[in-house]
C-alpha positions in Angstrom: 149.3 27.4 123.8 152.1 26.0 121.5 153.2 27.8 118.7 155.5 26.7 116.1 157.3 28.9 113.8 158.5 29.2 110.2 161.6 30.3 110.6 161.6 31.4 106.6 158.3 33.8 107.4 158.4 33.9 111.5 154.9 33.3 110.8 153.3 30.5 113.3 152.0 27.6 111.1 151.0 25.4 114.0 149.1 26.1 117.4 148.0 24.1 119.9 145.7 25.3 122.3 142.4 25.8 121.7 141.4 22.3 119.8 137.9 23.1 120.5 135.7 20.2 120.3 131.7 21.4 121.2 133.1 24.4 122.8 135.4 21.6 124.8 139.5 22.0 124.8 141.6 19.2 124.3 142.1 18.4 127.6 139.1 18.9 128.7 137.6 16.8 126.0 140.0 13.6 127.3 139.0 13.7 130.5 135.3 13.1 129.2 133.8 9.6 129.9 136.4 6.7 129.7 134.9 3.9 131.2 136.7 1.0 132.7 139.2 -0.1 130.7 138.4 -3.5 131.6 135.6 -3.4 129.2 138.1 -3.1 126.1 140.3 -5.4 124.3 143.8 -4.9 123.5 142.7 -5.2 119.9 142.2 -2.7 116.9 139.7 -3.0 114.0 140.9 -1.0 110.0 137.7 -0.9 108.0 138.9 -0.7 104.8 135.1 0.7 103.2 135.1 -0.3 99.2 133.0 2.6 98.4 131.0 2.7 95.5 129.6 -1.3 96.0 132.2 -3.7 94.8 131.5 -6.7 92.6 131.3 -10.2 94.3 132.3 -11.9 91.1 135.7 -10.2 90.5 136.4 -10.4 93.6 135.9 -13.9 95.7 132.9 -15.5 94.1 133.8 -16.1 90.4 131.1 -18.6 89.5 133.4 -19.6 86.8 130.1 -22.7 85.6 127.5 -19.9 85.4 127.0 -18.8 81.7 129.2 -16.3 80.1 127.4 -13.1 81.1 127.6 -13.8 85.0 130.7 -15.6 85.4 134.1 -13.5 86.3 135.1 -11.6 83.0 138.2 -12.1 83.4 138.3 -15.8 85.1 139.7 -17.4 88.0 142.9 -18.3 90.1 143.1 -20.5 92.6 143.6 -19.9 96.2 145.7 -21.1 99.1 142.9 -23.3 100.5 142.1 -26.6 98.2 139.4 -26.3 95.9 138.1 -22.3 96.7 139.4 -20.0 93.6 139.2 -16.1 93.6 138.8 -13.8 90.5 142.0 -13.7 88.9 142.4 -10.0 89.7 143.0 -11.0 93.4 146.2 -12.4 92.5 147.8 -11.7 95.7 145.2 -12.0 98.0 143.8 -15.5 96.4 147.5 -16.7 98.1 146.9 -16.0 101.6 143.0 -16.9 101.7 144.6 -19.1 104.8 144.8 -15.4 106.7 141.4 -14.7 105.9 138.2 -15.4 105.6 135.5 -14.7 102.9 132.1 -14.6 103.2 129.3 -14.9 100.4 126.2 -14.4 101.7 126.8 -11.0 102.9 124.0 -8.8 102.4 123.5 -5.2 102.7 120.3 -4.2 102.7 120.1 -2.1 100.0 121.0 -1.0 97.0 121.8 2.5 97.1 125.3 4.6 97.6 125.7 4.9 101.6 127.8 4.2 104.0 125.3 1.8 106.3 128.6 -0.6 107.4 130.4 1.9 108.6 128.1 4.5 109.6 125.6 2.6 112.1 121.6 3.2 111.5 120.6 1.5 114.6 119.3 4.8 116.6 122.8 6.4 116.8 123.5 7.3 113.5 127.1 7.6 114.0 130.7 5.9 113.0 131.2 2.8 114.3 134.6 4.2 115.5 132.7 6.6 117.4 130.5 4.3 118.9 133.6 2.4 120.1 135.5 5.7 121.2 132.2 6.5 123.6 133.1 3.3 125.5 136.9 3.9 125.6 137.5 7.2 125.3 138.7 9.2 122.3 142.3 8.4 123.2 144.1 5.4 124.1 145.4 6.2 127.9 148.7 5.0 127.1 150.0 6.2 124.0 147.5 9.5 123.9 146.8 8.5 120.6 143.2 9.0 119.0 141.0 5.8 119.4 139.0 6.5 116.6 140.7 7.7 113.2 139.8 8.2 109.2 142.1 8.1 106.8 141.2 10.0 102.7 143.9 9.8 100.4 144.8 13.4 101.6 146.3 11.9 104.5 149.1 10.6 102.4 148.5 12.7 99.5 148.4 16.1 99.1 146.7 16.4 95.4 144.0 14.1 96.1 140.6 15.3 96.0 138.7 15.9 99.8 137.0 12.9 101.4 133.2 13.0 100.0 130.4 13.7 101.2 127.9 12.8 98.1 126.8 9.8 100.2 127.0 10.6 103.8 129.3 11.5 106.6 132.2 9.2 107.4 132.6 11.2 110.9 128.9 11.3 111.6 128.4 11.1 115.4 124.9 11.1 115.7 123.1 10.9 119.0 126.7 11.1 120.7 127.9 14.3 120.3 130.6 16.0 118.4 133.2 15.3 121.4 133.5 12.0 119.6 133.9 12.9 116.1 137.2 10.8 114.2 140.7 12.0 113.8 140.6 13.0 110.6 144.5 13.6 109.5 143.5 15.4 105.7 142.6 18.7 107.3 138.4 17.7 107.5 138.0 16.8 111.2 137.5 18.9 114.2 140.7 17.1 116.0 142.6 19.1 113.1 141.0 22.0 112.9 144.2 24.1 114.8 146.4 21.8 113.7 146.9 22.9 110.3 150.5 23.9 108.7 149.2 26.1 106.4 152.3 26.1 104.7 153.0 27.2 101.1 153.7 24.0 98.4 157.2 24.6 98.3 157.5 24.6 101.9 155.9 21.1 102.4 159.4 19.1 102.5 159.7 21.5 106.1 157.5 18.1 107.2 160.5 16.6 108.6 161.5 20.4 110.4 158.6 20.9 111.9 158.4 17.1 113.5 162.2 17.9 114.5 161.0 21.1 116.3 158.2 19.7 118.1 160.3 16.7 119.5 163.0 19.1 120.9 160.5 21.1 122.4 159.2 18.1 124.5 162.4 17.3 125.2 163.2 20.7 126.2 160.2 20.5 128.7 161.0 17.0 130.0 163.8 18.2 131.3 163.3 21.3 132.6 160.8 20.0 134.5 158.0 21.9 133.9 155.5 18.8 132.5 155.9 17.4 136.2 153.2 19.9 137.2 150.5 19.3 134.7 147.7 16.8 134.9 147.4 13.9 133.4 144.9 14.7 130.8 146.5 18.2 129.9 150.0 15.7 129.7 148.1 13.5 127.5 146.8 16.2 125.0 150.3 17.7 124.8 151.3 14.2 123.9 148.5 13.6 121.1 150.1 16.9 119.3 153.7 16.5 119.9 154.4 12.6 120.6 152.7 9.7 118.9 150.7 11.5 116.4 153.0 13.4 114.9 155.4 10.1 114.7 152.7 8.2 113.8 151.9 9.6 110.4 155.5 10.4 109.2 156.1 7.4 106.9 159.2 8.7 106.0 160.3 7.1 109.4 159.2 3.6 108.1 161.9 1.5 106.6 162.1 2.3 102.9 161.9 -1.4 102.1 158.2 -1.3 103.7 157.0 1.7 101.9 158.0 0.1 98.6 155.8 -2.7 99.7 153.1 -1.4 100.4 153.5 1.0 97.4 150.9 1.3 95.1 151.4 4.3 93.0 153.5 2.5 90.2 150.8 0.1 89.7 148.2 2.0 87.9 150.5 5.3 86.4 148.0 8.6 86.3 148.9 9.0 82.4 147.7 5.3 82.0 143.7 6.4 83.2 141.3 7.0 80.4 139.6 10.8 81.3 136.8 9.7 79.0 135.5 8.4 82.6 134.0 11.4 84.6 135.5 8.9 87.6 139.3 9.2 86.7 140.3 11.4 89.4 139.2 9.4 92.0 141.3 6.1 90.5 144.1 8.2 90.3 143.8 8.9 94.1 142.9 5.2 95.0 145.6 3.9 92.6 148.5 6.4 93.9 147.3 6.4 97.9 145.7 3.2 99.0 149.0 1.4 99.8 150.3 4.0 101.8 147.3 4.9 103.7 147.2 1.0 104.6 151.0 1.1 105.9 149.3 4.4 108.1 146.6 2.6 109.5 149.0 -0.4 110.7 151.3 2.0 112.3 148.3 3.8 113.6 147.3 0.2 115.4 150.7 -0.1 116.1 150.4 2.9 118.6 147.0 3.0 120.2 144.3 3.5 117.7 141.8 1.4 118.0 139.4 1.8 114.9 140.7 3.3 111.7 138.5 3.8 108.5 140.4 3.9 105.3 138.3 4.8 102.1 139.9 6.1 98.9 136.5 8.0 98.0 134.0 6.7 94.8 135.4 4.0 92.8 134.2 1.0 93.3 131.3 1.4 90.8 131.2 -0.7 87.6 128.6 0.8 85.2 130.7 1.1 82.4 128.8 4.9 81.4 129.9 8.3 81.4 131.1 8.6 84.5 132.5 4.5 85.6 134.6 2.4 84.0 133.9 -1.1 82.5 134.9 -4.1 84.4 138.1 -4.9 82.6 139.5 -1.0 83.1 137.9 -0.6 86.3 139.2 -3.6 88.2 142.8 -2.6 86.7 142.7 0.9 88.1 140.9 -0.4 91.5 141.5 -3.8 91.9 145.3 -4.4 91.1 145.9 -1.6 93.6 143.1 -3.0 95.9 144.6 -6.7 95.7 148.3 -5.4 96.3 147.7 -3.0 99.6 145.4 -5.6 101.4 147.7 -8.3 100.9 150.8 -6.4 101.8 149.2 -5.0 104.9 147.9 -8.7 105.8 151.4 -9.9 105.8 153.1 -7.2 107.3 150.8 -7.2 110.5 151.4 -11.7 110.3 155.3 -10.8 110.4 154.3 -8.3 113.1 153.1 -10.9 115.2 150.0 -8.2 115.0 147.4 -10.8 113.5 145.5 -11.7 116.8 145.9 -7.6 117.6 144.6 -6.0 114.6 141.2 -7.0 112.9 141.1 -6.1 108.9 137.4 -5.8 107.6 136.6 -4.5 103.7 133.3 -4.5 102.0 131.3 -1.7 100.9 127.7 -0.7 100.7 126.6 -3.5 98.0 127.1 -5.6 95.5 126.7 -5.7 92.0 124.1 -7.6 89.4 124.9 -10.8 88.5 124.8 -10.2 85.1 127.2 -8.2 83.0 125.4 -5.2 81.3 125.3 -4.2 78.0 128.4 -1.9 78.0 130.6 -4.6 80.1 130.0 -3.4 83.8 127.8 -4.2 86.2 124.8 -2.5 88.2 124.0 -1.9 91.5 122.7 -4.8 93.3 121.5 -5.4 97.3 120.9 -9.0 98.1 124.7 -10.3 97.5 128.1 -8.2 98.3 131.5 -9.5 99.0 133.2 -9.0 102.5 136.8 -10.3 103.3 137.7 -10.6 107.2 141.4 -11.1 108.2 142.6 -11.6 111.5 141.5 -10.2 114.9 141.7 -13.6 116.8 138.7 -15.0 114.4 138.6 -17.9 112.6 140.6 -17.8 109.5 141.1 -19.8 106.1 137.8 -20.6 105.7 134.6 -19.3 103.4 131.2 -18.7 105.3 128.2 -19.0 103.9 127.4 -19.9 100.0 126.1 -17.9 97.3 123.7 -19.2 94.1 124.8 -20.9 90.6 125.4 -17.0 89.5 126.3 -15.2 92.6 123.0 -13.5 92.6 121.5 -14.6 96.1 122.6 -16.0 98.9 122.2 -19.5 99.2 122.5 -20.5 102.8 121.1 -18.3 105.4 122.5 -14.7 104.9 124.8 -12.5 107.0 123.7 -9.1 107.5 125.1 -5.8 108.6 124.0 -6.2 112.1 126.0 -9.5 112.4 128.7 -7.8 110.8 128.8 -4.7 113.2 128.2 -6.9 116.6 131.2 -9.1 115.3 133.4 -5.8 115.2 132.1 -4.4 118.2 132.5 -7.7 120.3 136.2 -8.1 119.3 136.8 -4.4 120.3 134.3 -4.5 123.8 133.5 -6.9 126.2 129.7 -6.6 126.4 129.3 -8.3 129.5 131.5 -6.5 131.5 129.5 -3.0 129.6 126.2 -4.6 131.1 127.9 -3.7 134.6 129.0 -0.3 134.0 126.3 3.0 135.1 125.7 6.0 132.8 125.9 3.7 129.4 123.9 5.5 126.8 120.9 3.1 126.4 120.6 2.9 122.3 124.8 2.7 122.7 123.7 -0.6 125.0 121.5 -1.6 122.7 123.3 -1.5 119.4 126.2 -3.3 121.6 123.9 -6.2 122.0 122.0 -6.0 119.1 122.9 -8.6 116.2 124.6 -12.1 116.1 128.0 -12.1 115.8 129.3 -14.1 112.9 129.2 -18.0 114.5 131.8 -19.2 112.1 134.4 -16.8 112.7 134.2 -17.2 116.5 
């Protein structure tokens, strides 16, 4: 076991040892069931989940020639590609519509608050990260880094509220066990359970320290010798808690001209949110977290994980009643923010040279009513939701699929969540080479298979 000390209390404030999975340890849990890594693509997917059911309107569907009380409250600004416009609160993101691609006759399935895109239904009940992981592992075999991680506002900020659970289970695992439950890096997942620094709040700026300790300890090792006689997978745990992990989400080691791009805590001040809405903590954490957790995920790609959720809780919810605010506050406490990370993050990974490596997906459970309410928000709504796509090796610039006069319906054949999930999964897995493989869960098969992958974007 590894124990690292406060040198202010002696007291040990992180331990490595027993990250008990199921009864499992850590090593034992990575030597579990990684296929042939043949079947997977050098490719990464961020799910960026828009959770609360997003309006199609304000974002890429402004139906600006539908009467007043559909059309975009706020109007419309025109994109990168000729003749498609955006709401005007995707300023950023309306200029690099070439990088993406937008599709309007998404549908759901439902109305109600869930997390069906992300969490699958289809006999497994269980992250679509997880579903992936089961194929490749839970850790990439080069980099020992997680495969499968989520990412709450905690993760970058340590006064936001805990991931929910009002709505379902963002690390559900279903049918496949608890051995591939996410990394889950705000102190909520079982990867983290002994991996706590349960430090006091003035004691947090030790960060740095304890990262300092843990890399001359490897070092230490590396040189003595004394790694040489321990197998691979026990190498590869000790690597998960001392090496790219630990790097990975430090973003005080990113260039401080990045963070300040990707920055969205200036945007929407705390002191500027109305508390009349029952819903202002969670825009405070989106507002003050969402850039920084999509500058996490990228360096998370960057170094071997392969699906990362990012989901700044319950804001995306328009009612304009007690608790949500109307569509002119709400889209400035969600969407500036929304429309500054995405676009950052999409030009970051392009500069990368990462656009081919790293899929970006964001929608959210639904959509919302076509027509504005009688307080100025919007309802809950199933047969039309927005859904941006960026990179991945897909077919980008381009809008698939059409929506009616007032962005109620769809109005060419509609795109579902299993066409959504097989376009993930076949970007992540080669199916046919799966077909091959013995001892593949049959429902994992199945889902795998199930659903038409979005033609357009192929």
């Amino acid at each position: 076991m590894l124990s690292v000390m406060d040198p202010h209390t002696r007291r040990s404030f992180l331990q490595v040892g027993s990250l008990g999975l199921g009864g499992l340890t850590l090593p034992h849990v990575l030597r579990a069931e990684a296929l042939n890594p043949s079947i997977v693509q050098d490719r990464s997917v961020v799910f960026l989940f828009m959770h609360g059911g997003p309006p199609q309107t304000e974002t890429f569907d402004p139906k600006m020639t539908a009467p007043s009380e559909y059309r975009c409250f706020n109007g419309e600004i025109a994109t990168s590609l000729p003749g498609i416009t955006y709401g005007a609160s995707m300023e950023k993101l309306a200029q690099l519509a070439h990088r993406t691609s937008i599709v309007r006759s998404f549908q759901t399935g439902d109305a109600a608050h869930n997390l069906k895109p992300i969490v699958s239904r289809h006999s497994l009940d269980a992250n679509l990260g997880s579903v992936y992981s089961r194929v490749s592992g839970i850790t990439d075999a080069k980099s020992g880094m997680p495969v499968n991680a989520i990412l709450f506002p905690r993760a970058v900020d340590e006064e936001a509220q805990p991931g929910t659970k009002a709505f379902g289970n963002f690390s559900d695992t279903g049918k496949l066990g608890t051995a591939y439950a996410p990394f889950v890096p705000s102190g909520a997942g079982p990867l983290l359970n002994n991996m706590k620094m349960n430090l006091p709040s003035n004691r947090l700026d030790d960060r740095r320290a304890l990262l300092e300790q843990l890399d001359g300890f490897k070092r230490s090792l590396d040189v003595s010798g004394a790694m040489d006689g321990i197998d691979r997978f026990n190498r590869q745990a000790f690597d998960v808690i001392t090496g790219g992990v630990t790097e990975a989400f430090d973003l005080s080691r990113e260039d401080p001209r990045v963070i300040a791009r990707y920055d969205t805590s200036k945007l929407v001040p705390p002191s500027k949110i109305s508390k009349r809405w029952n819903n202002h903590k969670n825009y405070r954490d989106h507002g003050q977290s969402l850039g920084k957790l999509m500058l996490m995920a990228r360096r998370l790609c960057e170094r071997g994980t392969r699906f990362v959720t990012v989901t700044t809780n319950f804001v995306w919810d328009f009612h304009a009643d007690v608790n949500n605010a109307t569509l002119n506050e709400g889209m400035q406490y969600v969407g500036r923010p929304f429309d500054h990370a995405v676009s950052a993050f999409i030009e970051d990974v392009a500069e990368r040279g990462l656009s081919d490596k790293i899929l970006l997906v964001a929608c959210g459970e639904m959509g919302r009513t076509p027509a504005i309410n009688k307080n100025g928000g919007r309802d809950h709504w199933s047969r039309l939701a927005p859904l941006l796509i960026s990179g991945g090796g897909l077919q980008m610039g381009q809008v698939v699929g059409q929506s009616d006069a007032v962005a109620g319906e769809p109005n060419s054949d509609p795109i579902g969540i299993p066409n959504l999930n097989a376009t993930i999964l076949r970007s992540l897995v080669d199916v046919s080479e799966l077909r091959l493989q013995s001892g593949v869960p049959s429902p994992l098969l199945r889902l795998l298979e199930t659903g038409q992958p979005i033609d357009e974007l192929i």
